[in-house]
PABA-26040 format. One record per atom (N, C-alpha, C): residue number from 1; atom name; x, y, z. Coordinates in steps of 0.05 Angstrom, whole numbers, plus 5000, padded with zeros to 4 digits. Last residue first. Layout:
% residues N
     k    a      x      y      z
   NUM   CA      X      Y      Z
...
//
This chain:
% residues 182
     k    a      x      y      z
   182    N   5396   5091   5782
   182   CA   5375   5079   5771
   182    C   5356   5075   5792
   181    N   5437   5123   5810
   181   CA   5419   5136   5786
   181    C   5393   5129   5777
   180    N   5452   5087   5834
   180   CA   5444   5110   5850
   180    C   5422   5119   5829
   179    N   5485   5054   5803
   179   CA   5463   5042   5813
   179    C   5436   5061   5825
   178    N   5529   5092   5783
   178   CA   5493   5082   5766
   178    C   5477   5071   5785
   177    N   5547   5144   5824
   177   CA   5550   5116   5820
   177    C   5527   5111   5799
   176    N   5572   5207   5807
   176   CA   5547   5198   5822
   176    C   5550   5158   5809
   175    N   5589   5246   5773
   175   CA   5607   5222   5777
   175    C   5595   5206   5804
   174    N   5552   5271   5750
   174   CA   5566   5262   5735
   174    C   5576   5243   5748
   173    N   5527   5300   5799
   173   CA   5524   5287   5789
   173    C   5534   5278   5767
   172    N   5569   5331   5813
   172   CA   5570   5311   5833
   172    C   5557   5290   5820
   171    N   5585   5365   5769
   171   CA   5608   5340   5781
   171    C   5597   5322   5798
   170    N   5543   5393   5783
   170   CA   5541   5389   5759
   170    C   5566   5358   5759
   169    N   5541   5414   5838
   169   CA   5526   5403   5829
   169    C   5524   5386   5796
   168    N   5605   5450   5831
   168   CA   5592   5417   5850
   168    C   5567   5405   5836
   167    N   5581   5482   5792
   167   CA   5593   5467   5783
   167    C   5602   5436   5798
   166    N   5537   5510   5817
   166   CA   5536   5493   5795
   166    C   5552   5486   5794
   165    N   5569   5523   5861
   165   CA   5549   5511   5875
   165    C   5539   5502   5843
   164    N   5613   5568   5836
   164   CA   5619   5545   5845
   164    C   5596   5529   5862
   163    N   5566   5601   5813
   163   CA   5584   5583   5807
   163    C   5594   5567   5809
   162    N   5551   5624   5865
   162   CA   5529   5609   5847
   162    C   5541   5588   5826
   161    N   5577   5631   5932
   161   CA   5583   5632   5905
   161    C   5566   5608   5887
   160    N   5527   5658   5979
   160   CA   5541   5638   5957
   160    C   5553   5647   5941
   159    N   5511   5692   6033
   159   CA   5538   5688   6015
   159    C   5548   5671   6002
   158    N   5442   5722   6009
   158   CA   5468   5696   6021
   158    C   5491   5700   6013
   157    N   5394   5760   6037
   157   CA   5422   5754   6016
   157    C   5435   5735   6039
   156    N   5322   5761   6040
   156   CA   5354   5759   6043
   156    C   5366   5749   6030
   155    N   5279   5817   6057
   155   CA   5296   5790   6022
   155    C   5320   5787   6039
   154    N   5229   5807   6091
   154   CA   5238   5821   6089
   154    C   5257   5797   6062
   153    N   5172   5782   6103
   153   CA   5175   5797   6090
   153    C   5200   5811   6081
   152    N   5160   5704   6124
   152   CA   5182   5740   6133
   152    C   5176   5755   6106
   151    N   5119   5677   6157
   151   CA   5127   5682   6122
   151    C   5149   5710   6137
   150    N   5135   5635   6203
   150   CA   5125   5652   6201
   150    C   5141   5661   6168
   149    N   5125   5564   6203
   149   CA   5147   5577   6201
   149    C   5133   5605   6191
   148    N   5098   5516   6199
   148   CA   5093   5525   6224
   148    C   5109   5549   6230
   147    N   5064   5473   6151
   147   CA   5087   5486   6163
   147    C   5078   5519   6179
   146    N   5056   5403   6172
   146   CA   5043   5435   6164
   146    C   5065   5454   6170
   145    N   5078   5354   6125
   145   CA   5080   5368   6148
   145    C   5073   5395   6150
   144    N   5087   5336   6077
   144   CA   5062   5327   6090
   144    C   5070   5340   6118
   143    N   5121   5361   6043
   143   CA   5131   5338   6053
   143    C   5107   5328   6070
   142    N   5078   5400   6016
   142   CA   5103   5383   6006
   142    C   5099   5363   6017
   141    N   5023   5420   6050
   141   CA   5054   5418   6050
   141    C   5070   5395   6032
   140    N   4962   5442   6029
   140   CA   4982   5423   6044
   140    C   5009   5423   6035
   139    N   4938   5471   5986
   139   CA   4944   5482   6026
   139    C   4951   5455   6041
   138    N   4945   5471   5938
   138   CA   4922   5454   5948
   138    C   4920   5457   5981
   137    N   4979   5505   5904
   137   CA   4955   5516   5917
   137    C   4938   5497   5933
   136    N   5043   5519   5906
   136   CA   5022   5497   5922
   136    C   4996   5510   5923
   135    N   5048   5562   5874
   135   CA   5074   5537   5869
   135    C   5055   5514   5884
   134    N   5036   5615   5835
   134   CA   5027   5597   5850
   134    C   5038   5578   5852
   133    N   5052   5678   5817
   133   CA   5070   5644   5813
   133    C   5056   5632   5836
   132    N   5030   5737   5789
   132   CA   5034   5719   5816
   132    C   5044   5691   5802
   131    N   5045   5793   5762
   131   CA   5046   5771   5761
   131    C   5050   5756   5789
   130    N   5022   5859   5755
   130   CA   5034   5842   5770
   130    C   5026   5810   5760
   129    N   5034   5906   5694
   129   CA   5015   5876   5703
   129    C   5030   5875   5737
   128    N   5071   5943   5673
   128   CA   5056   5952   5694
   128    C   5030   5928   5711
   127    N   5083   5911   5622
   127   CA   5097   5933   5642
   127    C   5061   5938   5650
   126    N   5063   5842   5614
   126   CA   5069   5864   5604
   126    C   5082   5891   5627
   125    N   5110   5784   5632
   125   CA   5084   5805   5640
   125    C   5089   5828   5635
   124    N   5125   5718   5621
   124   CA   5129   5744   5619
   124    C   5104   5763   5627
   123    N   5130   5658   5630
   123   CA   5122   5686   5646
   123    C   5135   5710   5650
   122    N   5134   5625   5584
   122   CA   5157   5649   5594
   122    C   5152   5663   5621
   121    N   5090   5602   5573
   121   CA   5110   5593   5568
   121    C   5129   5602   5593
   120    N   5041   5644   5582
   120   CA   5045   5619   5591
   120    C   5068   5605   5597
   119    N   5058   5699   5558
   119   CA   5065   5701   5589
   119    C   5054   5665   5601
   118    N   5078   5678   5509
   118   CA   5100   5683   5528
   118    C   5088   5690   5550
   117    N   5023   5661   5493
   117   CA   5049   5637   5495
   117    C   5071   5656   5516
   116    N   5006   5715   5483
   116   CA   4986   5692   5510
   116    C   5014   5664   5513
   115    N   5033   5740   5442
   115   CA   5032   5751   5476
   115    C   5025   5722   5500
   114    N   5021   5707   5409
   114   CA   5048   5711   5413
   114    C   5049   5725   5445
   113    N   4966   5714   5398
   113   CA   4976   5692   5407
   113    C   5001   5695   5417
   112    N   4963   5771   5391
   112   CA   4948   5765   5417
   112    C   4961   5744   5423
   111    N   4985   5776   5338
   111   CA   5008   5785   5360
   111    C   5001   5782   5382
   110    N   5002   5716   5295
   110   CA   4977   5742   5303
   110    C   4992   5743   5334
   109    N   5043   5696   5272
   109   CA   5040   5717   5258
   109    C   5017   5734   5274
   108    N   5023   5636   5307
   108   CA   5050   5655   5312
   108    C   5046   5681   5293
   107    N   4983   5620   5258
   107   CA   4979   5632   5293
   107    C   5004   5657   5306
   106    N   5009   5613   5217
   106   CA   4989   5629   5219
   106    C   4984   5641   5243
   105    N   5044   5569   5241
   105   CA   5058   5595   5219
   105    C   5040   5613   5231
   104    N   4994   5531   5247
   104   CA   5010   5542   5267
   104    C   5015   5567   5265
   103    N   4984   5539   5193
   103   CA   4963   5543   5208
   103    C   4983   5547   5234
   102    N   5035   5506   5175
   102   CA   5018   5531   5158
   102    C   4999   5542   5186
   101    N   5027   5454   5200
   101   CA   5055   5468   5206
   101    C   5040   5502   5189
   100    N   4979   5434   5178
   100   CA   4985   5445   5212
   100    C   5003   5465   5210
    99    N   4991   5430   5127
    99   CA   4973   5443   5128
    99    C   4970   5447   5162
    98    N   5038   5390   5130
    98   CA   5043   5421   5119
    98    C   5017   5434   5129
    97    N   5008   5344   5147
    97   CA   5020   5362   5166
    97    C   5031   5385   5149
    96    N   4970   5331   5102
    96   CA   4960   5350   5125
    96    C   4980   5358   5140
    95    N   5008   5327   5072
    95   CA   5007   5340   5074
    95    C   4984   5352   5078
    94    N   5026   5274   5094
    94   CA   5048   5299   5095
    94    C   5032   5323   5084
    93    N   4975   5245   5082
    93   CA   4987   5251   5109
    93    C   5018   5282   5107
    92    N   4984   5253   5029
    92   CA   4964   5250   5047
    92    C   4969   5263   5076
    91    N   5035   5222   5020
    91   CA   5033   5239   5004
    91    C   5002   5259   5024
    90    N   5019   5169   5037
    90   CA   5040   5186   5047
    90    C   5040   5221   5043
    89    N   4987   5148   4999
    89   CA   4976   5160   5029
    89    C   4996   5177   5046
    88    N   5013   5145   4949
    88   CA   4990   5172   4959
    88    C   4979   5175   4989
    87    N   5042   5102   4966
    87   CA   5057   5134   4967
    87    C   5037   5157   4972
    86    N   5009   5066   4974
    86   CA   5024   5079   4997
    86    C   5036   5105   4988
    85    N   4993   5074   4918
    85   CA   4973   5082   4932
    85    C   4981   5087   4957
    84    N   5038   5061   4896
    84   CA   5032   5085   4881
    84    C   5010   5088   4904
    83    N   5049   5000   4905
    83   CA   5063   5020   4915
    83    C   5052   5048   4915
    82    N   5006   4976   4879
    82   CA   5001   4976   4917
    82    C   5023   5002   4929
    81    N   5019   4981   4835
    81   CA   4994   5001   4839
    81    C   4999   5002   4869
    80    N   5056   4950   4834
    80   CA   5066   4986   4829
    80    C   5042   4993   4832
    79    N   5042   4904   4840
    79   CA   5056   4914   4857
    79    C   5062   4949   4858
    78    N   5013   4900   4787
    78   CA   4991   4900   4816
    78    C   5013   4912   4842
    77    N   5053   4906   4755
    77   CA   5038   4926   4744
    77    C   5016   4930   4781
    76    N   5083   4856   4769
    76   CA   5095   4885   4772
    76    C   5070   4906   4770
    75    N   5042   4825   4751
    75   CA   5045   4824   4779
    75    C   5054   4844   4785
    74    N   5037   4822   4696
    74   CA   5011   4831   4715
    74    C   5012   4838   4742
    73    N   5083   4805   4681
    73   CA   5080   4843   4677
    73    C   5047   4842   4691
    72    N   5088   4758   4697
    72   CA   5099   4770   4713
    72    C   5096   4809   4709
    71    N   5037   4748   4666
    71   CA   5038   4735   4680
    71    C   5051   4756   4697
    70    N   5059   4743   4604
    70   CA   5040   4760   4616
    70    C   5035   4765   4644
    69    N   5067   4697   4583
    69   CA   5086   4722   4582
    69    C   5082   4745   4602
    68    N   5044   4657   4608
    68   CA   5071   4659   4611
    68    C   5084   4688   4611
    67    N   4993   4669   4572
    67   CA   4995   4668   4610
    67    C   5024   4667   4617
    66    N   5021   4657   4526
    66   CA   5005   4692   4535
    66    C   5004   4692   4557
    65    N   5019   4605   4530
    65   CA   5048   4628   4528
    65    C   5044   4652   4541
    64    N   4977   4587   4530
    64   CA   5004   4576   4556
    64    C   5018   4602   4549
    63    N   4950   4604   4491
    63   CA   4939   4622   4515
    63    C   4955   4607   4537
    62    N   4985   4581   4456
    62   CA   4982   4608   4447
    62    C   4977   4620   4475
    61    N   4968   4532   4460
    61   CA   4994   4534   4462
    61    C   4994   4568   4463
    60    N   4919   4541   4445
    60   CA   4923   4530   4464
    60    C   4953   4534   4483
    59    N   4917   4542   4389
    59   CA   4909   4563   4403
    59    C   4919   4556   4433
    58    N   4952   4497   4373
    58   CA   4958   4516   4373
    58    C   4949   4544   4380
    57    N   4907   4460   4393
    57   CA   4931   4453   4408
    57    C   4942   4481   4399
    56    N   4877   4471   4355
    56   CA   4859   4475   4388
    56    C   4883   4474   4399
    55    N   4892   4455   4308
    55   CA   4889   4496   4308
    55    C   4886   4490   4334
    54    N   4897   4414   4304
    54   CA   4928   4419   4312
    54    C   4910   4451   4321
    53    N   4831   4386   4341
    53   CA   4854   4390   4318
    53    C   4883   4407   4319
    52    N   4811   4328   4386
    52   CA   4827   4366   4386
    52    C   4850   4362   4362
    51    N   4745   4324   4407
    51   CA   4776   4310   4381
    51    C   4786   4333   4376
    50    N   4716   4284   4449
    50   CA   4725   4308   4442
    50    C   4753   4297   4414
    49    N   4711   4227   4472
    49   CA   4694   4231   4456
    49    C   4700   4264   4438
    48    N   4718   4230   4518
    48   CA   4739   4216   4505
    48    C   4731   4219   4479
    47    N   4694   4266   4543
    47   CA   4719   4277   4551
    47    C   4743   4257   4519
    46    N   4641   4230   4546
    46   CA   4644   4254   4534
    46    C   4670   4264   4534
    45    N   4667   4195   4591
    45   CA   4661   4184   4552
    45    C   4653   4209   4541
    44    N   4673   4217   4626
    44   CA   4697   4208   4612
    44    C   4683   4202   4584
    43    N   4624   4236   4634
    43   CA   4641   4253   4639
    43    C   4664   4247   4618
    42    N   4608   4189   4647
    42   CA   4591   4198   4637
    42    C   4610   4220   4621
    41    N   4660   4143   4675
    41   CA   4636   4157   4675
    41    C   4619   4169   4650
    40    N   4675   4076   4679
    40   CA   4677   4090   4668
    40    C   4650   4109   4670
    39    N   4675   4026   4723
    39   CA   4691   4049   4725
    39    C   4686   4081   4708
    38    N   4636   3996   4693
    38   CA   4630   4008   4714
    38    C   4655   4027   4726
    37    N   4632   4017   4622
    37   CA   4646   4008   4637
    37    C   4644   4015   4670
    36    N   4571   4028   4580
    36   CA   4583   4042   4608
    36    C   4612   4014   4619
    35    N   4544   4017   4518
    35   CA   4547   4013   4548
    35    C   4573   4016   4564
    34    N   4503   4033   4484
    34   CA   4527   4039   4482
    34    C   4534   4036   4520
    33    N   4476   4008   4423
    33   CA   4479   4008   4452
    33    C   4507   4012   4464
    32    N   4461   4040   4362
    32   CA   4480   4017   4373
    32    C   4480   4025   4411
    31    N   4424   4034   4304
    31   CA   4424   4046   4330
    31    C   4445   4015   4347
    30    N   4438   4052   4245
    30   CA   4436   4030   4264
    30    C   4439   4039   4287
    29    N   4385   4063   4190
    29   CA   4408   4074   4207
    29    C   4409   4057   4236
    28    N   4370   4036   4122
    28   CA   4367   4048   4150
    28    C   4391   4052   4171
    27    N   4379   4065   4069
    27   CA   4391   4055   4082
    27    C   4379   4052   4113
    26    N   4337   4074   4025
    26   CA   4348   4082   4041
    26    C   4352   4070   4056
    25    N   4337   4059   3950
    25   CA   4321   4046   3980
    25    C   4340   4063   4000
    24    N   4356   4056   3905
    24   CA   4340   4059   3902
    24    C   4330   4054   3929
    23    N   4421   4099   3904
    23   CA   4399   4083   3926
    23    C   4383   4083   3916
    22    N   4446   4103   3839
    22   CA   4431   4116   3858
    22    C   4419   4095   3877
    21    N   4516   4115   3809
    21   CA   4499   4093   3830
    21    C   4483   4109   3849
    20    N   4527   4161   3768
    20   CA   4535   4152   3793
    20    C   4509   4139   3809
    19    N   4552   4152   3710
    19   CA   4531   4161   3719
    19    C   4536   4148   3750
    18    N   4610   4198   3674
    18   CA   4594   4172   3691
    18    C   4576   4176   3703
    17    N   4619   4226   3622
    17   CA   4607   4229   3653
    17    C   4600   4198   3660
    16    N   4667   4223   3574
    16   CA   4644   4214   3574
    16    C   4646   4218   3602
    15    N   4705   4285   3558
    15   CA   4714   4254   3574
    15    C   4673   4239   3573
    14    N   4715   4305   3492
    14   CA   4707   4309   3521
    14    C   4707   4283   3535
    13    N   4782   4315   3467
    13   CA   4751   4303   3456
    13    C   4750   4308   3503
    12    N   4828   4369   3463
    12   CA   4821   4339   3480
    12    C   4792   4324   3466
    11    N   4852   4399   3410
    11   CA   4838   4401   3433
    11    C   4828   4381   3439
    10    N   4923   4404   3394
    10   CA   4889   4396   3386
    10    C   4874   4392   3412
     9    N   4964   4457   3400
     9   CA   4958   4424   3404
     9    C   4937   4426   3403
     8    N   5014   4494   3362
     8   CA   4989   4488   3384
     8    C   4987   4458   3385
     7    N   5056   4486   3335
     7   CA   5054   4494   3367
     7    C   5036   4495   3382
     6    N   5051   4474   3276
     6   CA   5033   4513   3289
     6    C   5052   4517   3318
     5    N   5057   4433   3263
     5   CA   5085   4451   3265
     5    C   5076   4476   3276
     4    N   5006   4409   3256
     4   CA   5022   4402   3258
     4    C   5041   4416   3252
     3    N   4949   4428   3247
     3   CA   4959   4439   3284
     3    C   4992   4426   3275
     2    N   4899   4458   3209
     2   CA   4909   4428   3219
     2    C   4932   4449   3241
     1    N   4834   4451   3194
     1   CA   4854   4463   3209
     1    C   4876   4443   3215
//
């Protein structure tokens, strides 16, 4: 076969193997003492003893960032929960008071309650009730003095004008000094 103008090229001869140098004896192994600087701890020589490849510095760099990035969307996310739970208490509270203000509603719509408030409130009294107004029932006097003045039965009329007796009253106090007031 021949190869000259084909383009091919002749195939290499094989390389002879080297034979590679065997121990005929094993080596023994050296035990070395390994002694302490009295400053130096236990701690440190393991610490110095670590060997950080670029991947430990680039994971590393990875969980600075991720705490970087992360960091202030943890805080918004803890502040909007603290918000979201005052709201639900708010939310809570308003609406047990809808649930009074309803229940009141409720009361006022029944016509016994509506009666029992106006003759408390109002003293009102149905037609044909008598109503009494108790003003002292403890049987002592106001001013601490017994009074000694026969009850008259009969009504008397005055000659006020009611008007003009509010409207003194209403001027006098208005233009009544502060010190008086206080």
């Amino acid at each position: 076969m021949t190869f000259t103008g084909s383009g091919m090229t002749p195939p290499r001869p094989p390389k002879p193997r080297r034979a590679k140098p065997r121990a005929t004896e094993p080596r023994p192994t050296e035990r070395r003492t390994v002694t302490l600087a009295t400053d130096e701890t236990a701690v440190r020589s393991w610490l110095r003893g670590l060997r950080l490849s670029g991947f430990s510095f680039v994971m590393m760099g990875l969980l600075v960032l991720a705490v970087v990035v992360l960091a202030p969307s943890v805080r918004t996310y803890a502040e909007q929960r603290k918000q979201i739970d005052q709201l639900s208490d708010t939310v809570a509270a308003q609406q047990d008071s809808v649930d009074d203000l309803k229940a009141e509603r409720e009361r006022w719509n029944d016509r016994t309650f509506v009666t029992t408030q106006a003759r408390d409130r109002l003293s009102y009294v149905m037609p044909g009730d008598i109503s009494f107004l108790v003003i002292n029932d403890s049987g002592a006097s106001v001013d601490g003095a017994a009074d000694t003045a026969p009850i008259s039965t009969d009504i008397q009329d005055t000659d006020v004008d009611w008007v003009d007796s509010v409207f003194r009253s209403v001027m006098t106090s208005a233009l009544a000094p502060q010190e008086a007031a206080q």
